[in-house]
C-alpha positions as a Markdown table, in Angstrom:
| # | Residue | x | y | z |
|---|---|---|---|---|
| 1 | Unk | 76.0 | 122.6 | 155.0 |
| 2 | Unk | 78.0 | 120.3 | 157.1 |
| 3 | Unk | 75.6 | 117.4 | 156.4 |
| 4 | Unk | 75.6 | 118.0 | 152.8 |
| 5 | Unk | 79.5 | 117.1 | 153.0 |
| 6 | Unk | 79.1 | 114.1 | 155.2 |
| 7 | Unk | 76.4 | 112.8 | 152.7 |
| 8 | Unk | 79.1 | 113.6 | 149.6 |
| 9 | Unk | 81.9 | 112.3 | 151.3 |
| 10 | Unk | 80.0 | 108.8 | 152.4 |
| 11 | Unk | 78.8 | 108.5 | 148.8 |
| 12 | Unk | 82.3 | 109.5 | 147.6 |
| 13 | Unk | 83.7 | 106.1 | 149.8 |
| 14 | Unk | 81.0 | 103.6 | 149.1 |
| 15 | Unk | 81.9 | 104.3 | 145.5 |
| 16 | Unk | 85.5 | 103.8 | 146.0 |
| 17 | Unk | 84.5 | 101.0 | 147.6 |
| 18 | Unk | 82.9 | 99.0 | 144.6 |
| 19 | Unk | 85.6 | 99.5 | 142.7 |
| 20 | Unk | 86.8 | 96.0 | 142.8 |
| 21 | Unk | 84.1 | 94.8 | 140.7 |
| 22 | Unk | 83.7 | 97.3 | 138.6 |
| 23 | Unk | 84.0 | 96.9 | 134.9 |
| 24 | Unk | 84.5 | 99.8 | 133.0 |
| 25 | Unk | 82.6 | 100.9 | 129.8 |
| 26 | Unk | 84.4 | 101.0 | 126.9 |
| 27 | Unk | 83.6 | 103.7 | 123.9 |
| 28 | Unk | 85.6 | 104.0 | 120.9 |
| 29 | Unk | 86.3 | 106.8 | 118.0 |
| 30 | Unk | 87.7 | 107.0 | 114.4 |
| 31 | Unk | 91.3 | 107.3 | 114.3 |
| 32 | Unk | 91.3 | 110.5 | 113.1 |
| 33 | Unk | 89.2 | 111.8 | 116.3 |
| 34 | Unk | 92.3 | 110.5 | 118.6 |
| 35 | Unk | 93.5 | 113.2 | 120.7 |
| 36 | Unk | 97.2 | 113.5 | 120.6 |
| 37 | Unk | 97.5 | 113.7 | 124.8 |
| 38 | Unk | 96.2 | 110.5 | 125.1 |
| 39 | Unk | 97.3 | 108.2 | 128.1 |
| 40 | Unk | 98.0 | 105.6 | 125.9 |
| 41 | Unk | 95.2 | 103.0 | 127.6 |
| 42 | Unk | 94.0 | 102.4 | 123.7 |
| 43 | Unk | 93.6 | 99.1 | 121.6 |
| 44 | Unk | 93.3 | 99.7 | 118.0 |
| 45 | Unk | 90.8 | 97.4 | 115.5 |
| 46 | Unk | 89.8 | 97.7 | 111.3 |
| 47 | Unk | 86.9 | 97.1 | 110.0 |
| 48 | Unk | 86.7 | 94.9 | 106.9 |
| 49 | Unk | 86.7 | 96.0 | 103.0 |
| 50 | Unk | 85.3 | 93.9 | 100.7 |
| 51 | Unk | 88.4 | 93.2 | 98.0 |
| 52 | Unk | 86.9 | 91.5 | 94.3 |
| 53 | Unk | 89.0 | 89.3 | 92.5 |
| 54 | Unk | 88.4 | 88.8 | 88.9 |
| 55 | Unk | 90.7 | 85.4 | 87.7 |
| 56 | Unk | 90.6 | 84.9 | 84.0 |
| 57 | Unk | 91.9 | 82.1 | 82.1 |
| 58 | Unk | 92.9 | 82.6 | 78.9 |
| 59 | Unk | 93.8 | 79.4 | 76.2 |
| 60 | Unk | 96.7 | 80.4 | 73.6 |
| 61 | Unk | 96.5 | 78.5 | 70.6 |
| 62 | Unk | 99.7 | 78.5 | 68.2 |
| 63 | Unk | 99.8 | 76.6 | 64.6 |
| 64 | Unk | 102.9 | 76.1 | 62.7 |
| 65 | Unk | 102.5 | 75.0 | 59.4 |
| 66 | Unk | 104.5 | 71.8 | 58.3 |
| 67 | Unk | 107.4 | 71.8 | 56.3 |
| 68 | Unk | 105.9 | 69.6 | 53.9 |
| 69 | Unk | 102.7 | 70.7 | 53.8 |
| 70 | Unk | 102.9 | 71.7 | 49.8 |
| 71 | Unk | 103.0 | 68.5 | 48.9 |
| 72 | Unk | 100.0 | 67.3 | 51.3 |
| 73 | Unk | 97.7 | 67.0 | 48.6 |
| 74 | Unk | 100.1 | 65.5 | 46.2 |
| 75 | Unk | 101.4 | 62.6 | 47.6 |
| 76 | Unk | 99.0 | 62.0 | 50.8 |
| 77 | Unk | 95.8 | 64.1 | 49.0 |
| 78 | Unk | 95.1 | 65.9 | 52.2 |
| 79 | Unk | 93.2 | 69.3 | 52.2 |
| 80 | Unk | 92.6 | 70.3 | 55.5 |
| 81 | Unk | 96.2 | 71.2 | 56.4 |
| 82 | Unk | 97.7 | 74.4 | 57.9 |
| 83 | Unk | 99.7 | 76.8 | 55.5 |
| 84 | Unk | 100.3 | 79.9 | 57.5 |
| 85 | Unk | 101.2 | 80.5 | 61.4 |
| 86 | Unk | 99.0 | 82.0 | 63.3 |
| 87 | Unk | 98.3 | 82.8 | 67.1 |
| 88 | Unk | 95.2 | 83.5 | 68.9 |
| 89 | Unk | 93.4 | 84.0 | 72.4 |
| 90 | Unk | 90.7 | 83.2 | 73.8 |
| 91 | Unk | 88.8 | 84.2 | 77.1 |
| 92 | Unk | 87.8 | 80.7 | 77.9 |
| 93 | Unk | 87.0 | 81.2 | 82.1 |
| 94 | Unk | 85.9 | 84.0 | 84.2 |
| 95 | Unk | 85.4 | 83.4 | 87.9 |
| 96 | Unk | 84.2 | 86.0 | 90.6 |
| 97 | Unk | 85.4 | 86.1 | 94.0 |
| 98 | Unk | 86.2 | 87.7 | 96.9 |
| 99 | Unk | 88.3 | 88.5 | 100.4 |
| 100 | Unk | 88.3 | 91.0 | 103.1 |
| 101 | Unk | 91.5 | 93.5 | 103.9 |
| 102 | Unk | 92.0 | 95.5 | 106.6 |
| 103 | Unk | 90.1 | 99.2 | 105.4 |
| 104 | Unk | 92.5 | 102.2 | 106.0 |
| 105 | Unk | 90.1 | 104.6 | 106.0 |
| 106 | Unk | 87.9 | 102.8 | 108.9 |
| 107 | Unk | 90.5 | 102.5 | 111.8 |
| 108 | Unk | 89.4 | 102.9 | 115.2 |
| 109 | Unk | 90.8 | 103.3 | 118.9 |
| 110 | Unk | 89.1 | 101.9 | 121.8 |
| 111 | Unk | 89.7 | 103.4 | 124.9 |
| 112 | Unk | 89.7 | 101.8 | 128.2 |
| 113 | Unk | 89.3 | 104.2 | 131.4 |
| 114 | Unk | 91.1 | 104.0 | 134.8 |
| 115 | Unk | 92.8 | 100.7 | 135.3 |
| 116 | Unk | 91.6 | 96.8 | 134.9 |
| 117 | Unk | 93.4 | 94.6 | 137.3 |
| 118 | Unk | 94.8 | 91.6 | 136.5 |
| 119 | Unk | 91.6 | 89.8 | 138.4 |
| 120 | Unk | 89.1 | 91.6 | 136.1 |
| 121 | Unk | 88.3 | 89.5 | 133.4 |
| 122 | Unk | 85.7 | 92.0 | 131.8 |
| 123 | Unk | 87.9 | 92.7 | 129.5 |
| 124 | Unk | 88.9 | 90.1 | 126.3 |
| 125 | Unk | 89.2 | 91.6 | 123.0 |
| 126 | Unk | 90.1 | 89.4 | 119.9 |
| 127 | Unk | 91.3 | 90.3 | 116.6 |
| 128 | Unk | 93.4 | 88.6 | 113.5 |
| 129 | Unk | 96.7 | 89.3 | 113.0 |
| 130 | Unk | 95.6 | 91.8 | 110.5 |
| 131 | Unk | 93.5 | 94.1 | 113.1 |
| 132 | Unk | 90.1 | 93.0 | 112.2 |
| 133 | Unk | 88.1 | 92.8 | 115.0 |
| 134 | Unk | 86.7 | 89.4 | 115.8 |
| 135 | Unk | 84.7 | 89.2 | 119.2 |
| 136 | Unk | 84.3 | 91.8 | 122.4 |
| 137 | Unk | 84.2 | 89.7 | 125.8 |
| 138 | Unk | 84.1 | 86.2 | 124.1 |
| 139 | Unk | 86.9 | 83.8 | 123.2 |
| 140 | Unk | 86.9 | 83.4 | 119.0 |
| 141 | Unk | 88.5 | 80.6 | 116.4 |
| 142 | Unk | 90.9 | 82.5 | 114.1 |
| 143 | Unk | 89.6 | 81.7 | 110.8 |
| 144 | Unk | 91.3 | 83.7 | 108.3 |
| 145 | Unk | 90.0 | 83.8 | 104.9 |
| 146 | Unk | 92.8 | 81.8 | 102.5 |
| 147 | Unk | 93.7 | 83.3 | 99.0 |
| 148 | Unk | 95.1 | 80.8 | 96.3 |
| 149 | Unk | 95.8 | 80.8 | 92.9 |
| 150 | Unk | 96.6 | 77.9 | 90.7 |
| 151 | Unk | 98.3 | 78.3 | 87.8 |
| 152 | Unk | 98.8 | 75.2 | 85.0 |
| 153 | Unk | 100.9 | 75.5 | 82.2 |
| 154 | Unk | 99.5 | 73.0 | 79.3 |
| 155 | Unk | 101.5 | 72.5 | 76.1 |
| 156 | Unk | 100.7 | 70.4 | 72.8 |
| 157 | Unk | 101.7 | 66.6 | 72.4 |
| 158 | Unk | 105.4 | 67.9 | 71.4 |
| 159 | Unk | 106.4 | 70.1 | 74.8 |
| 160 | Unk | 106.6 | 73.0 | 72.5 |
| 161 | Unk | 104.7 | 74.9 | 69.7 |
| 162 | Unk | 107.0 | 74.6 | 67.2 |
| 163 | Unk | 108.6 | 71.6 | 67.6 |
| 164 | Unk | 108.1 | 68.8 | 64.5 |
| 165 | Unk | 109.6 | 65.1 | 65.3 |
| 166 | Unk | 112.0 | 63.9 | 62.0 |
| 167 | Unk | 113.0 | 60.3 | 61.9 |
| 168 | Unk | 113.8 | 60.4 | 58.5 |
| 169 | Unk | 117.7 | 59.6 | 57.1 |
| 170 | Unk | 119.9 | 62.2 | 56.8 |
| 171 | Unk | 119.4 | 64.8 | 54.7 |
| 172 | Unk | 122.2 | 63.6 | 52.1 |
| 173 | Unk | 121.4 | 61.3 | 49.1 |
| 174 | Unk | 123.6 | 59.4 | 47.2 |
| 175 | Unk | 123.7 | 60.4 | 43.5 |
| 176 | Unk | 125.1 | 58.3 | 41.0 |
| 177 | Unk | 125.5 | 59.8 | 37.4 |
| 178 | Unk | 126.7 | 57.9 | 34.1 |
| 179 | Unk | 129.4 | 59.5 | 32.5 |
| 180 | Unk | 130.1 | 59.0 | 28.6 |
| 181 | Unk | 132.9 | 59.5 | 27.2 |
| 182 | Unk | 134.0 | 59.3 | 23.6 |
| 183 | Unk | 137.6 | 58.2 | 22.7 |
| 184 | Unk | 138.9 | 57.6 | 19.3 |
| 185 | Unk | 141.3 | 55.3 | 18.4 |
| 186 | Unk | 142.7 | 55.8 | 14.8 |
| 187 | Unk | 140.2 | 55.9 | 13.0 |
| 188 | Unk | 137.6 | 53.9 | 15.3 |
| 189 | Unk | 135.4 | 55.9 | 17.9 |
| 190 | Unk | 135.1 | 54.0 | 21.3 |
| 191 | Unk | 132.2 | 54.9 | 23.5 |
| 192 | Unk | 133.5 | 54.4 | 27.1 |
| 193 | Unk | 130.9 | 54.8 | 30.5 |
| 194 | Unk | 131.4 | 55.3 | 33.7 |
| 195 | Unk | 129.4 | 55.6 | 37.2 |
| 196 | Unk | 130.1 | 58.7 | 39.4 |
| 197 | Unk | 128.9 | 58.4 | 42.8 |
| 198 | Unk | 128.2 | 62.0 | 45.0 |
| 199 | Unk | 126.3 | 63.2 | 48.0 |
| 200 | Unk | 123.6 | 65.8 | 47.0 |
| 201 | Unk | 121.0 | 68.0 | 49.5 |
| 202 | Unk | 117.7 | 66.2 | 49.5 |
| 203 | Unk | 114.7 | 68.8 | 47.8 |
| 204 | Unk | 111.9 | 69.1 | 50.4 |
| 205 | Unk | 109.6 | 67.5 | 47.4 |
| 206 | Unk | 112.3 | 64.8 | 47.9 |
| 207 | Unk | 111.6 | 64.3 | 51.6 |
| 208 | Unk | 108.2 | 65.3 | 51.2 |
| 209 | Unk | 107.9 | 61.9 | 49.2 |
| 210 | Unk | 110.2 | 59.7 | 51.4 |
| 211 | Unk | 107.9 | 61.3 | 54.6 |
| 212 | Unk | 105.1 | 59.9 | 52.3 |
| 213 | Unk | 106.1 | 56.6 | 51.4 |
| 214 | Unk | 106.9 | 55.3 | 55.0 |
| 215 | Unk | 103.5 | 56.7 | 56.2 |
| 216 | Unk | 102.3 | 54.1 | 53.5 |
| 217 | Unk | 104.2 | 51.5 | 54.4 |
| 218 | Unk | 103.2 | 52.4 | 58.6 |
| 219 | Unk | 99.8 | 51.6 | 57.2 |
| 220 | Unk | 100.3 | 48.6 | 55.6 |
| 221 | Unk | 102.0 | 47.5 | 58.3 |
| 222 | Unk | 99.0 | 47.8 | 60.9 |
| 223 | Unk | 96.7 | 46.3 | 58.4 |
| 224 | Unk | 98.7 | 43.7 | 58.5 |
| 225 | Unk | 98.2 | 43.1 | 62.1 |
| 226 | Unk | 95.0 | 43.3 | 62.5 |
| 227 | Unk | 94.0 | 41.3 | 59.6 |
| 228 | Unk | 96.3 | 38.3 | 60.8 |
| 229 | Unk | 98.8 | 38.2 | 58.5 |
| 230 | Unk | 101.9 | 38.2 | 60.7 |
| 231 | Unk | 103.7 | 34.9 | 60.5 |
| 232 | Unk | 104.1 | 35.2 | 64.4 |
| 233 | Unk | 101.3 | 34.8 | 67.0 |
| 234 | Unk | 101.4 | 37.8 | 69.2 |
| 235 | Unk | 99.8 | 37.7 | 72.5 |
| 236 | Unk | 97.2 | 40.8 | 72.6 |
| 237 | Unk | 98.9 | 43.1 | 74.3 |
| 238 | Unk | 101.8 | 43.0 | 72.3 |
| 239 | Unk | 99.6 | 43.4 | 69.3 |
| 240 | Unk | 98.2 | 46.4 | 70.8 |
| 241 | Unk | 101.5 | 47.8 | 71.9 |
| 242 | Unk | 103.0 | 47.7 | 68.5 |
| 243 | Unk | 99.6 | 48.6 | 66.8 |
| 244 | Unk | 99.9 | 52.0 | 69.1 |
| 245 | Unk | 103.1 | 52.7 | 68.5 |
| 246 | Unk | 103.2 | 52.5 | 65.0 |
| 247 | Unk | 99.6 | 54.7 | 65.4 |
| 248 | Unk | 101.5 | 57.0 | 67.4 |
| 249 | Unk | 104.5 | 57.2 | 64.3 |
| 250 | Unk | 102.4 | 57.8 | 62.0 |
| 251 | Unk | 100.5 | 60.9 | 63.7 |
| 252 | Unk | 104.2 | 62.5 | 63.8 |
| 253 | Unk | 105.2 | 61.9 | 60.5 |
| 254 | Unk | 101.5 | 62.9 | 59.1 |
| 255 | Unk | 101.9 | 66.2 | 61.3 |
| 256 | Unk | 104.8 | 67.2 | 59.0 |
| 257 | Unk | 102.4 | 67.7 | 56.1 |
| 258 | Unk | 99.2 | 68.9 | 58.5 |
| 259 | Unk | 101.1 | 71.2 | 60.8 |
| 260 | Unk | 100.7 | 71.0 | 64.8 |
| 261 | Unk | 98.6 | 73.2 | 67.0 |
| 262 | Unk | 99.7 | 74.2 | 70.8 |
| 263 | Unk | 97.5 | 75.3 | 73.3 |
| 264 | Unk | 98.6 | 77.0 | 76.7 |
| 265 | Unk | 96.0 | 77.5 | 79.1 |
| 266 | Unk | 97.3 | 81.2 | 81.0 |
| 267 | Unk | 95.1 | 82.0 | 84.3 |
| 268 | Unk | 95.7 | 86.3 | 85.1 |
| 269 | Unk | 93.8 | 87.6 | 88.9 |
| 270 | Unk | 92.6 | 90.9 | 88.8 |
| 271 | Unk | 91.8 | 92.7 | 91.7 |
| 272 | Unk | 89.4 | 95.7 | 92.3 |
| 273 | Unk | 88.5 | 97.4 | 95.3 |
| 274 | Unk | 84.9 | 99.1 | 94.8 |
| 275 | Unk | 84.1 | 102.4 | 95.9 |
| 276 | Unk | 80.6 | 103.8 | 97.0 |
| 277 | Unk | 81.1 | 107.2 | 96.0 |
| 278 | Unk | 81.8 | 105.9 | 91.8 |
| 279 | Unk | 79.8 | 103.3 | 91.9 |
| 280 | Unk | 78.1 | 104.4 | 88.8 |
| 281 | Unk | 81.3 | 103.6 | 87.0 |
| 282 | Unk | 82.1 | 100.9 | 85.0 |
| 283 | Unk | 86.0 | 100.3 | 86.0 |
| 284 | Unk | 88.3 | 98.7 | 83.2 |
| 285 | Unk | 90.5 | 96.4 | 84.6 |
| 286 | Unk | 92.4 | 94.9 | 81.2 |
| 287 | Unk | 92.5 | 94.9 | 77.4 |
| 288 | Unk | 91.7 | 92.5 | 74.9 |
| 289 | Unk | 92.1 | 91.1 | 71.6 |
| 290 | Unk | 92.5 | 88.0 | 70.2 |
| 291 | Unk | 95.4 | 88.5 | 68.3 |
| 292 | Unk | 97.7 | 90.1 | 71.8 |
| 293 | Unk | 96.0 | 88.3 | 74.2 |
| 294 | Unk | 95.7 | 90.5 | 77.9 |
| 295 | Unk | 97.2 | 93.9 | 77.5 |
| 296 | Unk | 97.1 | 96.6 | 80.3 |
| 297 | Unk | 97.0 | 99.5 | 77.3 |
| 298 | Unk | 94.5 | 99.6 | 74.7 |
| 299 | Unk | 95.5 | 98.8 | 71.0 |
| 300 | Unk | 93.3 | 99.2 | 67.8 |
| 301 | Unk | 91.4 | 95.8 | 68.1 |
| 302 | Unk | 91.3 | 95.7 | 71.8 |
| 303 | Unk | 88.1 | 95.6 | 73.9 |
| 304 | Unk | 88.1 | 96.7 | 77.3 |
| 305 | Unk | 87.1 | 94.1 | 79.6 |
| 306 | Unk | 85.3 | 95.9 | 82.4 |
| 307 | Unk | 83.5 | 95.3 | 85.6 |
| 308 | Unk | 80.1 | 97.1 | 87.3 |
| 309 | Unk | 78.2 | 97.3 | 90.2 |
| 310 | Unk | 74.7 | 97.6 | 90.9 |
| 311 | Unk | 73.6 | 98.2 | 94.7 |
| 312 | Unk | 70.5 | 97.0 | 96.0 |
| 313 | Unk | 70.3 | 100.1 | 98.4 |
| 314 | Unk | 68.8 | 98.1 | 101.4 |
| 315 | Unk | 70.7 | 100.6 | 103.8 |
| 316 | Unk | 70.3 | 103.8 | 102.5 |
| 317 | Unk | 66.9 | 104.1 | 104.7 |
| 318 | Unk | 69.0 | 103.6 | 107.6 |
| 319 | Unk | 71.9 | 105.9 | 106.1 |
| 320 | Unk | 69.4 | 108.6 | 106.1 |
| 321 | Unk | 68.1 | 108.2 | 110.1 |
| 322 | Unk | 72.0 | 108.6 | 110.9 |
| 323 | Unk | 72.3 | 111.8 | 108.8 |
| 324 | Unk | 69.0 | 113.1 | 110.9 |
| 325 | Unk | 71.6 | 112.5 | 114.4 |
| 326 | Unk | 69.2 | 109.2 | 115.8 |
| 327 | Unk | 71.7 | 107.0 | 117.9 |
| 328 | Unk | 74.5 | 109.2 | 117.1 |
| 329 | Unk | 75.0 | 110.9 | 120.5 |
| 330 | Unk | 76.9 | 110.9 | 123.1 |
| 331 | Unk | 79.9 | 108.4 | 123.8 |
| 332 | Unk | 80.0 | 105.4 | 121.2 |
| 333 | Unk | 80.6 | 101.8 | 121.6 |
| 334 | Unk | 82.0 | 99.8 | 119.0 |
| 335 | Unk | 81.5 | 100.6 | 115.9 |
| 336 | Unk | 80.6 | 98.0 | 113.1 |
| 337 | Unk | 79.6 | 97.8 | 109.4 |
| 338 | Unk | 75.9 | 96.9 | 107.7 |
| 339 | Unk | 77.2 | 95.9 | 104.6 |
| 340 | Unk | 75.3 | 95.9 | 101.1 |
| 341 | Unk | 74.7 | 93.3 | 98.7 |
| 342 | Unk | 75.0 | 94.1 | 94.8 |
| 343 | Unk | 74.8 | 92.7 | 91.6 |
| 344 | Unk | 78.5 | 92.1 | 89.6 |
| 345 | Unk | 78.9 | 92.5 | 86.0 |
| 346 | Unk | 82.0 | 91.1 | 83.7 |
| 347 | Unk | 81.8 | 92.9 | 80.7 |
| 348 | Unk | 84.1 | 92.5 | 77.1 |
| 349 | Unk | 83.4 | 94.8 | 75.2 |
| 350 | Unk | 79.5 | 95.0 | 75.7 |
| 351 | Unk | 79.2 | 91.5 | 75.8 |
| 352 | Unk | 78.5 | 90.2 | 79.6 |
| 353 | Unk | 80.5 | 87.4 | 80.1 |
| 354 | Unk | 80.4 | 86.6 | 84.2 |
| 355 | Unk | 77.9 | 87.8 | 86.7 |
| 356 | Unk | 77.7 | 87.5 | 90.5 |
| 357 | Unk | 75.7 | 88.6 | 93.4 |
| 358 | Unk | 78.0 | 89.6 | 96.8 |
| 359 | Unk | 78.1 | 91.7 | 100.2 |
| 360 | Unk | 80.1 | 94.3 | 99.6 |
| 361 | Unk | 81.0 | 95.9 | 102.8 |
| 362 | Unk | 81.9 | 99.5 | 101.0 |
| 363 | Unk | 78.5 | 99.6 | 99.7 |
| 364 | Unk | 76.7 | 99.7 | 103.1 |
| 365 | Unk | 77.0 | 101.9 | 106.4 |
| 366 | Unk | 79.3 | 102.3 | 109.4 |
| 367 | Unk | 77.4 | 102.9 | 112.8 |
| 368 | Unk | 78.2 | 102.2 | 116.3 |
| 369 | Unk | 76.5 | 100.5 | 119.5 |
| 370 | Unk | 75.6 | 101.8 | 122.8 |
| 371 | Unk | 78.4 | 102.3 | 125.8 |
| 372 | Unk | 77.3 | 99.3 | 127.7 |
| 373 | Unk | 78.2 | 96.1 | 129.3 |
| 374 | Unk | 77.9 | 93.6 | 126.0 |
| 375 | Unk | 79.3 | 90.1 | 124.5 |
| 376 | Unk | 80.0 | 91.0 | 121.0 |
| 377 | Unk | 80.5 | 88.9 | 117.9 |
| 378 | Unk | 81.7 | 90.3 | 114.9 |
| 379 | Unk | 81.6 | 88.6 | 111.0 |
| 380 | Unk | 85.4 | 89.4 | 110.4 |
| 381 | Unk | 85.1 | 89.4 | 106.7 |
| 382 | Unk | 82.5 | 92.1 | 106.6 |
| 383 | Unk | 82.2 | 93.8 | 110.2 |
| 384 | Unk | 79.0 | 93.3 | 110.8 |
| 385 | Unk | 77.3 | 92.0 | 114.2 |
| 386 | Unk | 77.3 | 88.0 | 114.1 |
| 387 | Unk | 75.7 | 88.0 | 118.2 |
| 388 | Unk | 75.2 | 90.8 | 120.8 |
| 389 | Unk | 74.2 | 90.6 | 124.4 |
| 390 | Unk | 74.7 | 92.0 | 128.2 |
| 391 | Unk | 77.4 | 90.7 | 130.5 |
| 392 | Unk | 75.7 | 89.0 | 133.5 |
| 393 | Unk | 76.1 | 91.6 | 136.4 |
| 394 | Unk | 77.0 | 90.1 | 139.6 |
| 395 | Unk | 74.4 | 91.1 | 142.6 |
């Protein structure tokens, strides 16, 4: 009995005795398995969900009709002109992407027993700042994945869609009316006229024609420089300035009697996290028509613009070994992600209008690796195992 003590206690120092290079094993747990009386020797790491980003542009297109269009045909015998306002939309762009978030549901503690002194360097641990894990034992480049989203605003050749350029006179014309008057003298009648001068209101048809005449008269004028008859002798470019300018006159004027037409390109980002367990679903993430553009309700002549997954299933095989308890006992080291790729659909109405092919981190399994002395790597944006391998022991 008395040597089976001596043998304990001689095992019991030489153990204390290694303690200086000792490294201890790490395990970790899901949050939710934390015990409450914990001695607070815990670092804390997320895994990665995968976060889809749908950015649709949409071009607005707004017509005015011109004040003089009427009289178009009439004085300038143009058919093709806009008579009624209207406004439309148009889905133009679609353009699939993605990022990675910290996952709130996949939260885990690592625990670190007894106490690493400050000359132990078996311990490095390297996250982002948003507490997804990075490496385990190895230094790591933050690389952060960048989110942008560049809007443009473009508007017609006037700034604004309802904007017609006038250079015309004012909108007074002088009248001048003959007035007759008859005065008798006696016996002898005496026919006397006069000249009344006022201002009147031009009539549109009135303007219409003035608009008309000078657009004429623009015309004439550039035949006139191209076919040489100008009695002064322009260098080229000044022909060409003036020839533009006055090409650049008439467009506005002929716009009062065609109308003008505005585009504005709009750019809207959606953003959908998928779910395994409703995968089946197809998820609507706007409305629309092309009369109200993007609308978060639906409205009579809306379709729903929707998108859809389709998982290729690669780790359901390995899903199922888990379920049976393989590799699943006993302490756990870190735990990382398998994730899944699948196929994307854009969808308006049921017409397909994008389609992509991505790793969706949701879409594929959680499991863990061994307690044990290891370099680990992580792919931050999905979880999963970039390089594994032992820690050299030292003899």
């Amino acid at each position: 009995m008395q040597r089976i003590s001596l043998l304990f206690f001689m095992a019991a120092i030489l153990g204390f005795a290694g303690c200086s290079s000792y490294t201890p094993m790490i395990t970790t747990g899901h949050i939710t398995d934390l015990d409450r009386n914990h001695d607070g020797s815990m670092a804390y790491y997320f895994l990665p969900q995968t976060v889809v980003t749908v950015d649709v542009e949409v071009t607005e297109t707004i017509k005015r009709p011109g004040p003089y269009a009427p009289y178009a045909r009439k004085y300038l015998g143009l058919e093709d002109v806009i008579m009624e306002p209207s406004r439309r939309y148009e889905i133009t762009g679609v353009n699939v992407s993605k990022y990675a978030e910290p996952d709130p549901e996949q939260a885990y503690f690592v625990t670190i027993p007894g106490r690493i002194e400050e000359e132990d360097s078996g311990f490095l641990m390297a996250l982002s700042e948003s507490g997804l894990l990075y490496s385990f034992n190895k230094e790591y480049q933050d690389g952060e994945l960048e989110k942008s989203l560049i809007k443009s605003h473009d508007v017609g050749h006037f700034g604004t869609d309802v904007t017609f350029n006038y250079f015309i006179d004012t909108n007074l014309k002088e009248q001048i009316d003959t007035v007759i008057e008859h005065v008798f003298l006696d016996t002898i009648a005496i026919q006397r006229e006069t000249l009344r001068s006022s201002w009147v209101e031009k009539s549109d048809e009135f303007r219409a024609r003035e608009v008309a005449e000078y657009i004429l008269e623009l015309r004439e004028k550039k035949f006139d420089l191209v076919s040489g008859f100008q009695e002064i002798n322009y260098s080229k470019e000044a022909l060409e300035f003036m020839y533009g300018e006055m090409d650049r006159m008439e467009s506005d004027y002929l716009d009062l009697f065609t109308g003008i037409s505005a585009s504005d390109t709009i750019r809207y980002r959606f953003v959908h996290k998928p779910h395994k367990e409703n995968i089946a679903t197809r998820h609507t993430l706007f409305y629309f028509s092309s009369s109200d553009g993007v609308q978060q309700n639906n409205n009579p002549d809306g379709l729903p613009v929707t998108i859809a997954y389709d998982r290729s299933k690669s780790t359901d095989f390995i899903h199922r070994q888990l379920r049976q308890g393989i590799g699943r006992e006993g302490s756990k080291g870190f735990h990382y992600r398998i994730p899944e790729y699948a196929d994307l659909v854009i969808s308006v109405g049921d017409r397909t209008r994008a389609e992509a092919r991505m790793l969706i981190n949701q879409f594929g399994i959680v499991t863990h690796l061994p307690v044990e002395d290891l370099i680990i790597e992580f792919h931050p944006h999905t979880g999963s195992i970039k390089s594994v391998g032992f820690m050299e022991r030292e003899e």
